[in-house]
C-alpha positions in Angstrom: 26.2 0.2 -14.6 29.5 -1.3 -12.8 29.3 1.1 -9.0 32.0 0.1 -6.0 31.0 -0.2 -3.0 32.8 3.1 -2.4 30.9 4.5 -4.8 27.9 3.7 -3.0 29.3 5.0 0.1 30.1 8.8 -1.5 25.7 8.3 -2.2 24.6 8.0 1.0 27.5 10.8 2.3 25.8 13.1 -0.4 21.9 11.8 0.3 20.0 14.4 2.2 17.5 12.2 3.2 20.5 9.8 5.3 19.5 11.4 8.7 16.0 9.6 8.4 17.7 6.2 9.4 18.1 7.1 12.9 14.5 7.7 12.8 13.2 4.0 12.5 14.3 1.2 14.9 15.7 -1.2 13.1 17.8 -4.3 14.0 21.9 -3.7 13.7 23.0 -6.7 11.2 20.0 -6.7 8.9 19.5 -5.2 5.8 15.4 -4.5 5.5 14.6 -5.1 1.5 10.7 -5.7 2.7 9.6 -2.2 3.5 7.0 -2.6 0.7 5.2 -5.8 2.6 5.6 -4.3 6.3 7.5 -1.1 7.3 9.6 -1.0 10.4 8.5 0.9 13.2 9.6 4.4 13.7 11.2 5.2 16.9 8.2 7.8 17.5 5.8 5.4 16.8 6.9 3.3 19.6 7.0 6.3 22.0 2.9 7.4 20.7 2.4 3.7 21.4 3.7 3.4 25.3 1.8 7.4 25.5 -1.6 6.6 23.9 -1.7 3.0 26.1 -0.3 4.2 29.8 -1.6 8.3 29.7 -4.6 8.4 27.3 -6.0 4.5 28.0 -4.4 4.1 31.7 -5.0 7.3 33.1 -7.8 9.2 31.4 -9.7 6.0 30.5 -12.5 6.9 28.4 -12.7 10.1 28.9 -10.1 9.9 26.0 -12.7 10.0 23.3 -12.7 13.6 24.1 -9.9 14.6 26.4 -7.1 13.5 23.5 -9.1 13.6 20.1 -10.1 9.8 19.9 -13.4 9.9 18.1 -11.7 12.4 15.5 -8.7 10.4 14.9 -10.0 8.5 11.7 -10.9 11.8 10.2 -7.9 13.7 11.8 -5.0 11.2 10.5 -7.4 10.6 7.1 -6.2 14.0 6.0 -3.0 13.6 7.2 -2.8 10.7 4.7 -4.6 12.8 2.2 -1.8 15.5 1.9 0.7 12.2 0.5 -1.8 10.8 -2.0 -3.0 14.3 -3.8 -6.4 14.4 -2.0 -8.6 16.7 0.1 -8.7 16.3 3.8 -12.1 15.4 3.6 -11.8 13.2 1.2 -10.6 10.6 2.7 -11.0 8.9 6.4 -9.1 6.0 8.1 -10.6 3.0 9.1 -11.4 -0.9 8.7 -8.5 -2.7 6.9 -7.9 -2.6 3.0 -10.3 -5.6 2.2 -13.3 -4.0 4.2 -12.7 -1.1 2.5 -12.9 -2.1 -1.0 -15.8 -4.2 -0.6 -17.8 -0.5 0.6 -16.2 0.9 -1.8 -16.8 -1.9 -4.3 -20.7 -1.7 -3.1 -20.7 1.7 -3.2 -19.1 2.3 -6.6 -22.5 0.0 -8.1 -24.9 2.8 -6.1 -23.8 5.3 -8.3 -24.3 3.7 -11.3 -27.7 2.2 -11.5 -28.5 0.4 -14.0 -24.9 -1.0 -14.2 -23.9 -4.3 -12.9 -20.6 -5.0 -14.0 -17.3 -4.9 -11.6 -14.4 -5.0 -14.0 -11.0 -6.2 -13.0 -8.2 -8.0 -14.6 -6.5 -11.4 -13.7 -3.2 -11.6 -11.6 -4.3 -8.5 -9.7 -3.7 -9.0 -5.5 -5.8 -11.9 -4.5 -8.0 -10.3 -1.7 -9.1 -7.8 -3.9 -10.4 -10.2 -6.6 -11.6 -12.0 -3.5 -13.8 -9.3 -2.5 -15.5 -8.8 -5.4 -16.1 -12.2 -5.9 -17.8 -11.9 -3.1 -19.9 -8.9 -3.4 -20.8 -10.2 -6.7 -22.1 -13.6 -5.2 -23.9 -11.4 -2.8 -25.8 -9.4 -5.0 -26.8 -11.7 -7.1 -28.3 -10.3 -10.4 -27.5 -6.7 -9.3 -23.8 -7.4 -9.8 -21.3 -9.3 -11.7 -17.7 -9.9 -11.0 -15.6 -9.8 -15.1 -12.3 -10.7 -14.7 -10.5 -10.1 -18.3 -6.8 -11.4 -19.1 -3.6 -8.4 -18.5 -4.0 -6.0 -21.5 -7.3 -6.3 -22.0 -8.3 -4.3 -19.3 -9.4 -1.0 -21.7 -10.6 -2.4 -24.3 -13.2 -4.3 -21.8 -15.1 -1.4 -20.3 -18.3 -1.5 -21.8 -22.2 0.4 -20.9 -22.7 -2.0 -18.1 -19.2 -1.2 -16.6 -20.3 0.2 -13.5 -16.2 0.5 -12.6 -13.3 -0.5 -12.9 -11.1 -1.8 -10.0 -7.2 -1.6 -10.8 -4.1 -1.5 -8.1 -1.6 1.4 -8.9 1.2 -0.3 -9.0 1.2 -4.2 -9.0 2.2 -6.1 -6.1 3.8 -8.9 -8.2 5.9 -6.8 -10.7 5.8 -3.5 -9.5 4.2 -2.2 -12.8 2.6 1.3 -12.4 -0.1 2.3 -14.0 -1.3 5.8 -15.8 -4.2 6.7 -13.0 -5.0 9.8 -15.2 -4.9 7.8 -18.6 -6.8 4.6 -17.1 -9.5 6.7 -15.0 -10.1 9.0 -18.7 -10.6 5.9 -20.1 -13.0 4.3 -17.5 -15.0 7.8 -17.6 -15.3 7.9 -21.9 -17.9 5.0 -21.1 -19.5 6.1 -18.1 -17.9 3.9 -15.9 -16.2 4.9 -12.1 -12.3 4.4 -11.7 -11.4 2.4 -8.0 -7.9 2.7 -7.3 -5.8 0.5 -4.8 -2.9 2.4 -3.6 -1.5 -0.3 -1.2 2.0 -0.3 -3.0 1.6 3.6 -3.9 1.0 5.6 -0.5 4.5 6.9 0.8 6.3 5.4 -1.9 6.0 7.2 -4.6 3.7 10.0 -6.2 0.1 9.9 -6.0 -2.3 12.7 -7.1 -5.9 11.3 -7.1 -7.7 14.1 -7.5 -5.2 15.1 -10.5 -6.0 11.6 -12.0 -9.4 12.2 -11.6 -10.1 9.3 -9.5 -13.5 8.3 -8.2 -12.4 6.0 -5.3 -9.4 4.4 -3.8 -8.5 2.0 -1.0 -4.8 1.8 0.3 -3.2 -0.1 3.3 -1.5 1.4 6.4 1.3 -1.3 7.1 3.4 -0.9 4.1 4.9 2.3 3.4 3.4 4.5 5.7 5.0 2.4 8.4 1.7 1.9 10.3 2.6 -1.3 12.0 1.5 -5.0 11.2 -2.4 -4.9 10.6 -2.7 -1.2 11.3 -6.3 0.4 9.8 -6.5 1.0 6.2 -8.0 3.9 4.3 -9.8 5.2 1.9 -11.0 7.8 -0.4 -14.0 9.6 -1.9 -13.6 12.4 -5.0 -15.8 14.8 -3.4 -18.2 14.8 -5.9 -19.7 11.4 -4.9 -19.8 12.5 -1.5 -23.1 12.3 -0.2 -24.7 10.4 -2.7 -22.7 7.3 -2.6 -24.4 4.3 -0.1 -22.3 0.9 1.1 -23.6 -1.7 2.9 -21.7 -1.6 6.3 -23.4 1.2 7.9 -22.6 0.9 11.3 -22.4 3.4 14.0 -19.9 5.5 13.4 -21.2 5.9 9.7 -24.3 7.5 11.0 -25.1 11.3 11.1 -25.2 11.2 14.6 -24.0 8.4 16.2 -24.6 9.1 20.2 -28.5 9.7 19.0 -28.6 6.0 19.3 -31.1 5.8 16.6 -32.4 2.5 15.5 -32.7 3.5 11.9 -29.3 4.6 10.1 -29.0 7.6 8.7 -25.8 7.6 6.5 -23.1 10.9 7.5 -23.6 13.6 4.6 -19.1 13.2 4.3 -16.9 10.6 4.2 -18.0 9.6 7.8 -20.6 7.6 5.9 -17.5 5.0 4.5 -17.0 4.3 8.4 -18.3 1.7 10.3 -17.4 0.7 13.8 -15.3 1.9 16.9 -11.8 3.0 15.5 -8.7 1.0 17.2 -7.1 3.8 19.0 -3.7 2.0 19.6 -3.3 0.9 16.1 -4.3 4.7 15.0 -1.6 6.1 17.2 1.2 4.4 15.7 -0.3 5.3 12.4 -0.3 8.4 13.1 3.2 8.4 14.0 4.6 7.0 10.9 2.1 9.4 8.8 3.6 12.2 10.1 7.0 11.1 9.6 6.3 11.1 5.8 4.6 14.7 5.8 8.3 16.0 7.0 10.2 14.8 4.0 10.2 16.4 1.0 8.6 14.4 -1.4 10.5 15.5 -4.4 13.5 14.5 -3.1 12.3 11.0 -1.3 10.9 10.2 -5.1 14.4 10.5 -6.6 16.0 8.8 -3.6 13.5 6.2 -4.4 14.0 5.8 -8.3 18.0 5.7 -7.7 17.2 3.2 -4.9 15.9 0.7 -7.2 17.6 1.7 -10.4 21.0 0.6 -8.3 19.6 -2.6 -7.2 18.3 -3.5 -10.9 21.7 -2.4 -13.0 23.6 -4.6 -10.1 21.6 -7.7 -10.1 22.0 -7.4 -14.2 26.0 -6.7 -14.0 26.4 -9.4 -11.0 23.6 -12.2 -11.3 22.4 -13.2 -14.9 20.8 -15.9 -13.3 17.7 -13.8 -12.6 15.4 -12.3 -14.8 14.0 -9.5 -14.4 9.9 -9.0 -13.6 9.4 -5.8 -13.2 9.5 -2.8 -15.7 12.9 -0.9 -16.3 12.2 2.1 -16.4 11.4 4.1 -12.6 8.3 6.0 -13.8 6.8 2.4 -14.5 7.4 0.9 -11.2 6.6 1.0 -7.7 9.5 1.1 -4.9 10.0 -2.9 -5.0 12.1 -4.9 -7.5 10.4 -8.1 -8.8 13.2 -10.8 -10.2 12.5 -14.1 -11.1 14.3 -17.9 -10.5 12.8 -21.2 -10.4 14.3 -21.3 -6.9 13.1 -18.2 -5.7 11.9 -19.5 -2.6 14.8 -21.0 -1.1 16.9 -18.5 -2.3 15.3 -15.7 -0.5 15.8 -18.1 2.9 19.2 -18.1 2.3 19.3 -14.1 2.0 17.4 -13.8 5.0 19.5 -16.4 6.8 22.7 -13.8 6.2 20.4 -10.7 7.1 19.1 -9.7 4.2 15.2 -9.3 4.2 12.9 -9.6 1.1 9.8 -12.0 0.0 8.7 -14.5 -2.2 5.7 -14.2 -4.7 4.5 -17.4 -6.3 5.3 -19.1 -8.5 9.0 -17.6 -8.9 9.3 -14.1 -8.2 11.5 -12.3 -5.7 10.7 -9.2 -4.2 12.8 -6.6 -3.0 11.4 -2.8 -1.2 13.8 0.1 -0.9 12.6 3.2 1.0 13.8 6.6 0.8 13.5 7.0 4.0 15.9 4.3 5.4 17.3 2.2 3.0 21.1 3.2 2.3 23.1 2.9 -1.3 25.5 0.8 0.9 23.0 -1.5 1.9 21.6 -2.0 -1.8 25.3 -2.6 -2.6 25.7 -5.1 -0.2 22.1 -7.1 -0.5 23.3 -8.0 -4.0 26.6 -8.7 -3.7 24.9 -11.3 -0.7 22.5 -12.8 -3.8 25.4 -13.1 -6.4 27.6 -14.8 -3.8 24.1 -17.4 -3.0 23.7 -17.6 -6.6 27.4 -18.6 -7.5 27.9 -20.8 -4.6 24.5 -22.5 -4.4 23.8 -21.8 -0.4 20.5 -21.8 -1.5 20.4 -25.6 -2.5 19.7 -26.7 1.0 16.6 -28.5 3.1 16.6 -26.1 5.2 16.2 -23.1 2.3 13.6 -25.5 0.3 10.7 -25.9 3.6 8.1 -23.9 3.2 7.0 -21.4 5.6 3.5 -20.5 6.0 4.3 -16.7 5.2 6.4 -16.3 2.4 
């Protein structure tokens, strides 16, 4: 597909979502292609942030647990987030970040299946979370082992000791999506649970857990859902493993009653139990903000923003830069709402983009990654981002010292 620039204009004239924009504050000059890594603040975000810090923490001081809903905000803005991910509001609570949470969760998933020791997981998946269960697994000891099996093996690897399986929804690296429904069917013919990371799924595109039949799911709060940078993460619970399901974390806030100051825990009988320490209010109020943000779109129509969005950016980089290949699947029901493409120079060329405005990451060893967001990325701005890469690519602005050093955070 061949689109003009005009072209891409007459999109964003006809997009219904193009009022959104206004509702984020972001820099005049840049194009924002990293939505998927850290979402830009929304304006009311900013205001719930100068509110919640100057009225709730200035002036009524800790009175706030109370006064403004501070000890139910974990709870409260968990089913918020459970509306966009096809849960129950009491399925699902905020709290801890992603990491934290999948390690309960991980913990968790091996208390309700005894017997079974085996956390299965496949290789290339996001580092932490392979980190994590390392971890839990060296923990445990006999009572759990970590099996990491090669890409596509992944089914055919569940077995009677499977206690779960723990798969992201859609790739951070390629953007590939998987079949939740199909994957968790599969886990559940043996026996085993189904753990879900939606870090790259929440806000971006559609997510029915309880559909899928999913057992458990972690999923961060600074990527699409515009949180802010290290705002809480979240997770979920399928009801019917509420109750019975333990983790090791119990602190405070996990307990039945946590102002009985008990010195023996007594785990919540809902997804209190998941919790563990004093929510950060500040962090939860921007949250918030962004989380409701997303509840007024429609979510039909942000999907097929979304899918046009990244099919643009694709059919453009394969019309205008046949340097690149192309990582991530083709079709939109396969992928997330980033665009993986590939270069040995990868690195440095995603400098130079960012050196002219435009904003994506790098993923070791070569991949290029690229978010678009229904909410405030524009056709025009697609348009433009690649027409920026073909000119790097033809011209070789890339090929400088400057491009090559390595940053800390890529």
């Amino acid at each position: 597909m061949s689109l003009s620039r005009g072209e891409a204009e007459a999109l964003d004239a006809a997009d219904p979502l193009a009022g959104l924009r206004q509702e984020f504050d972001l820099p005049d000059g840049v194009i924002y292609l990293d939505g998927n890594s850290l979402g830009p603040p929304p304006r009311t975000a900013l205001a719930r942030l100068s509110r919640t810090a100057a009225a709730e923490w200035g002036r009524d001081l800790i009175l706030s647990w109370n006064l403004n809903g501070w000890m139910e905000a974990p709870l409260r803005i968990g089913g918020k987030i459970a509306r966009l991910v096809g849960a129950e509001p009491h399925e699902v609570a905020v709290a801890d970040s992603t990491s934290v949470n999948l390690f309960k969760l991980a913990a968790g998933a091996l208390s309700l299946r005894p017997g079974r020791t085996t956390l299965l997981a496949q290789t290339g998946e996001f580092p932490t979370d392979l980190h994590i269960l390392q971890g839990l697994a060296a923990l445990l000891g006999e009572r759990a082992r970590l099996r990491i099996v090669p890409e596509g093996e992944l089914i055919a690897a569940i077995d009677e000791d499977t206690a779960a399986l723990v798969l992201t929804h859609v790739h951070y690296r390629t953007s590939r999506r998987w079949d939740m429904a199909a994957v968790t069917a599969a886990a559940h013919a043996k026996g085993a649970l189904a753990l879900w990371d939606v870090s790259h799924s929440a806000g971006a595109i559609g997510v029915d857990l309880n559909a899928a039949r999913a057992d458990l799911a972690v999923g961060c709060g600074y990527k699409h859902l515009n949180g802010g940078p290290g705002a809480p993460a979240f997770l979920f619970v399928a009801e019917r493993h509420l109750g019975t399901i333990r983790q090791p974390l119990t602190g405070w806030l996990g307990h039945a009653e946590p102002f009985a100051f008990e010195d023996l825990h007594r785990p919540a009988p809902d997804v209190r139990a998941l919790t563990t320490g004093t929510p950060p209010i500040l962090s939860l109020a921007a949250l918030e903000a962004g989380i409701d943000l997303h509840l007024s779109v429609d979510r039909a129509q942000a999907e097929a923003k979304g899918a046009a969005l990244s099919d643009l950016f694709i059919a453009l980089v394969e019309a205008g830069c046949p340097e690149l290949g192309l990582a991530s699947p083709r079709r939109a029901a396969e992928r997330g709402l980033h665009v993986s493409l590939t270069h040995k120079d990868g690195y440095a060329i995603v400098q130079a983009l960012a050196a002219r405005g435009v904003i994506g990451d790098f993923r070791a060893p070569d991949v290029l990654r690229f978010g678009v967001s229904p909410l405030f990325t524009r056709f025009t701005e697609v348009w433009d981002a690649v027409e920026a890469l073909r000119d790097i690519l033809a011209t070789r602005a890339y090929d400088r010292p400057e491009h090559r050093a390595r940053k800390a955070v890529t």
